[in-house]
matplotlib code that plots the C-alpha trace (Angstrom):
import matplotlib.pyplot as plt

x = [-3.6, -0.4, 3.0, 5.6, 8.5, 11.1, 10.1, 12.2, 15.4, 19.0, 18.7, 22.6, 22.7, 20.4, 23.3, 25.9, 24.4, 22.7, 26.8, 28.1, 29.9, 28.2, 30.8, 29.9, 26.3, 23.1, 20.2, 16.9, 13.6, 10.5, 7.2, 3.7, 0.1, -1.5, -5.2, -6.5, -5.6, -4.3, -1.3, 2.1, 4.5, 8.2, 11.3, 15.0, 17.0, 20.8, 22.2, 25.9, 25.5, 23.5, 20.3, 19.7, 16.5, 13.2, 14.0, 17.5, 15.2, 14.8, 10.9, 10.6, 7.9, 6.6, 3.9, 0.4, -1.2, 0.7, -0.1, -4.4, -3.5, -4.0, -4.9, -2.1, -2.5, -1.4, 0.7, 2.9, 2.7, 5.2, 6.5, 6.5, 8.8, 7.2, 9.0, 12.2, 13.6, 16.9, 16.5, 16.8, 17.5, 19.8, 21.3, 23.0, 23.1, 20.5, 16.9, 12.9, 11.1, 7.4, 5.8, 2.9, 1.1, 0.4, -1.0, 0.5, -1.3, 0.4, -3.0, -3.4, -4.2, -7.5, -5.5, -3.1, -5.1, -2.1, -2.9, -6.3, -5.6, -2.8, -4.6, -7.5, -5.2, -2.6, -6.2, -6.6, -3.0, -3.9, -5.3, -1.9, -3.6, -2.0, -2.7, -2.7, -3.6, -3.4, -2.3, -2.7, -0.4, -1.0, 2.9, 2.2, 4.6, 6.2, 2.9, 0.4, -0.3, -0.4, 2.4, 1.0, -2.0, -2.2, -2.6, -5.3, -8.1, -7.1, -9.1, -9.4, -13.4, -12.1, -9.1, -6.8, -6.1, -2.2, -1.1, 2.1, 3.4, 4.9, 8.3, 9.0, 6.4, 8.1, 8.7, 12.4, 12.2, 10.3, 12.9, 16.0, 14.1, 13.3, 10.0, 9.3, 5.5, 3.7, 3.1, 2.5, -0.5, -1.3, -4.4, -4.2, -1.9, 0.7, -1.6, -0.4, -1.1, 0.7, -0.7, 1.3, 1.0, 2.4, 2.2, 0.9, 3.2, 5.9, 3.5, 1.4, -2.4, -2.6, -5.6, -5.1, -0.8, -1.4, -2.9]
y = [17.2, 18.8, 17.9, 20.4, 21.5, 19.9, 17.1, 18.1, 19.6, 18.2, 16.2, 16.3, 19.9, 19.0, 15.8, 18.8, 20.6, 17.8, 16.6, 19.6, 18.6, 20.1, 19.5, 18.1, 20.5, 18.0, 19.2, 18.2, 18.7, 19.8, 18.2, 19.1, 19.5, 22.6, 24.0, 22.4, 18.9, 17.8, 20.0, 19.4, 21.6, 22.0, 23.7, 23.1, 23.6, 23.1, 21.6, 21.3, 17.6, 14.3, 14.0, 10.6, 10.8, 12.7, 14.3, 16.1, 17.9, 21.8, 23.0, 25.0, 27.8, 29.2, 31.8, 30.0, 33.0, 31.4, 27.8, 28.5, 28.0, 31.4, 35.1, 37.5, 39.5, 36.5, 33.9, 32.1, 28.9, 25.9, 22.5, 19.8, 16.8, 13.7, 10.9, 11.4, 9.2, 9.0, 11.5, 9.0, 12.5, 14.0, 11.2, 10.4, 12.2, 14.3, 13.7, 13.9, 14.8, 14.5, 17.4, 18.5, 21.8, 23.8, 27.5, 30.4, 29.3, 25.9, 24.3, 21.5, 23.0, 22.3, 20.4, 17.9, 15.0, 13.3, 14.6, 13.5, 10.2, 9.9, 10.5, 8.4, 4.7, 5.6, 4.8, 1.4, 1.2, -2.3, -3.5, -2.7, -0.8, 0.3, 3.2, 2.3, 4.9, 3.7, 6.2, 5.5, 6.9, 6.6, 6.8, 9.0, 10.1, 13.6, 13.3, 13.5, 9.9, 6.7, 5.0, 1.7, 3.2, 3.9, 7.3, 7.5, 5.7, 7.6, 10.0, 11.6, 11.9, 12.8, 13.3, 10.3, 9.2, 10.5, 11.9, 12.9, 11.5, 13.3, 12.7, 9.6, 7.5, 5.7, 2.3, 2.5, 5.8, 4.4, 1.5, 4.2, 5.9, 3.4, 2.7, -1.1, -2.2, -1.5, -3.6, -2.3, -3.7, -2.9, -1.1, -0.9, -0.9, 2.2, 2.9, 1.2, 2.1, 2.0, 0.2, 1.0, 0.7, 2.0, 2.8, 5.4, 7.0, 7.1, 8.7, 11.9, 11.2, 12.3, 12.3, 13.1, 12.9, 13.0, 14.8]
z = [-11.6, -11.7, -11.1, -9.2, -10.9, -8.3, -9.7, -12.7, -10.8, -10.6, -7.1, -7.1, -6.6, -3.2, -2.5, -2.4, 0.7, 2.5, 2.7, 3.7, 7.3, 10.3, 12.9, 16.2, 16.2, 15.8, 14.0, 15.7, 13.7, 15.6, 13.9, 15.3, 13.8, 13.0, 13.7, 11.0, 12.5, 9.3, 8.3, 9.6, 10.4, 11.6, 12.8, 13.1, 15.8, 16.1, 19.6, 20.9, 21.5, 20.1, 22.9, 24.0, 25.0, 24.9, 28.7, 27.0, 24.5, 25.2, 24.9, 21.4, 20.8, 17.7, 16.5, 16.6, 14.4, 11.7, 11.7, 12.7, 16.6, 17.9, 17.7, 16.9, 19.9, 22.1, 19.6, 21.6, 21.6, 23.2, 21.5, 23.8, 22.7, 23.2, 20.7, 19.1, 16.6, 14.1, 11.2, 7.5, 5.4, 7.3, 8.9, 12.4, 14.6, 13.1, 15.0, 14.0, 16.9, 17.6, 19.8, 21.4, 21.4, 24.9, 24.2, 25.9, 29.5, 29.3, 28.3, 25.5, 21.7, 20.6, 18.0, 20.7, 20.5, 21.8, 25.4, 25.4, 24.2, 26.8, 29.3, 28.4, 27.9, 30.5, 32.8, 31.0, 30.8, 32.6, 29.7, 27.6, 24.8, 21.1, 19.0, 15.5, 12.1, 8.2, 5.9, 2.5, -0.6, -4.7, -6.9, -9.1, -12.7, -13.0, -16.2, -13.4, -13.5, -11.4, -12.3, -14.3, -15.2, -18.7, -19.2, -22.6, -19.5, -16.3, -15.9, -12.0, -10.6, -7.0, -5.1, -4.9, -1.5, -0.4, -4.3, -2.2, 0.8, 3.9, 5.4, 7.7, 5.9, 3.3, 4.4, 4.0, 6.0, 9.0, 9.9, 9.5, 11.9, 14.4, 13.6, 13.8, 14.5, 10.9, 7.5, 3.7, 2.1, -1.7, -2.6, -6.0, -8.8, -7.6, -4.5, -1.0, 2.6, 5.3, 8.4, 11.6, 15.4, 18.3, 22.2, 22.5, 25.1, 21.9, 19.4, 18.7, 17.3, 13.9, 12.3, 8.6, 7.5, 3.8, 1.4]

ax = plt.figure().add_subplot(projection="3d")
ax.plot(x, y, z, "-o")
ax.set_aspect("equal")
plt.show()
């Protein structure tokens, strides 16, 4: 296993630019799922004013040839918002936003579970129904190696479950955000997961957010 090599760089330098003041603009991160229904991807976008809810969010389009959601000949693809919360790396009034994907002809990507699921509990919405996931993550050391593990036994047969772990799930990260409704359990020594719950009018479906 290898290590990247921002493990090793000056996180002050980072510090310096993340500090930089941005004036009265807000910076409001798009988040969606590509065609492989694992990968996440995102853009930036800078507003005049802090939204205060999903409804003030402008749609957002990208190029779906580049994420596996569609043929270059006919790319574009549109960003739905559908749950926004408080950004913990940027910082108020900075936003994460969750989106759907709708193709070119405003019809669900074969990857916007979300819609489907939706659709499905807002018919048993009498029975008050949760979506719920577990995403599991191992800590590893800038050697390689899970951190208490000593490293003359470990030896890796297959991949570990979440070796790195994606923005907004780090405990600490998920209540700055808003998130409320989840619990850490321990796995193993260095490996935890992450068992959360939400409606599912405030979240997308994710099948896979680690790797």
């Amino acid at each position: 296993m290898t290590t990247s090599a921002c493990s090793h760089l000056n996180k002050g330098i980072k510090q310096v630019y993340m500090s930089l003041p941005q004036g009265e603009k807000v910076q409001v991160m798009y988040i969606w799922i590509d065609g492989t229904g694992e990968g996440l991807h995102c853009k930036t976008w800078t507003l005049d004013s802090e939204p205060k809810c999903v409804e003030e969010l402008p749609e957002g389009s990208f190029d779906g040839s580049s994420t596996l959601q569609s043929e270059g000949s006919n790319s574009d693809m549109y960003l739905i918002p559908a749950a926004m919360f408080k950004d913990p790396f940027r910082k108020d009034p900075n936003k994460l936003v969750l989106c759907e994907v709708f193709k070119h002809n405003r019809k669900p990507a074969e990857t916007n579970l979300r819609h489907t699921c939706k659709w499905i509990i807002d018919v048993m919405s009498n029975q008050h129904p949760w979506f719920g996931m577990e995403q599991e993550y191992t800590l590893m050391g800038t050697n390689g190696h899970p951190f208490g593990w000593p490293s003359s036994v470990w030896e890796q047969t297959e991949p570990m479950a979440g070796t790195s772990w994606r923005l907004i799930t780090a405990p600490a990260c998920m209540l700055e955000s808003g998130f409320e409704n989840f619990k850490l359990d321990p796995v193993k020594e260095s490996a935890w997961e992450i068992i959360s719950g939400w409606l599912v009018s405030s979240c997308i479906v994710c099948v896979k957010t680690l790797e």
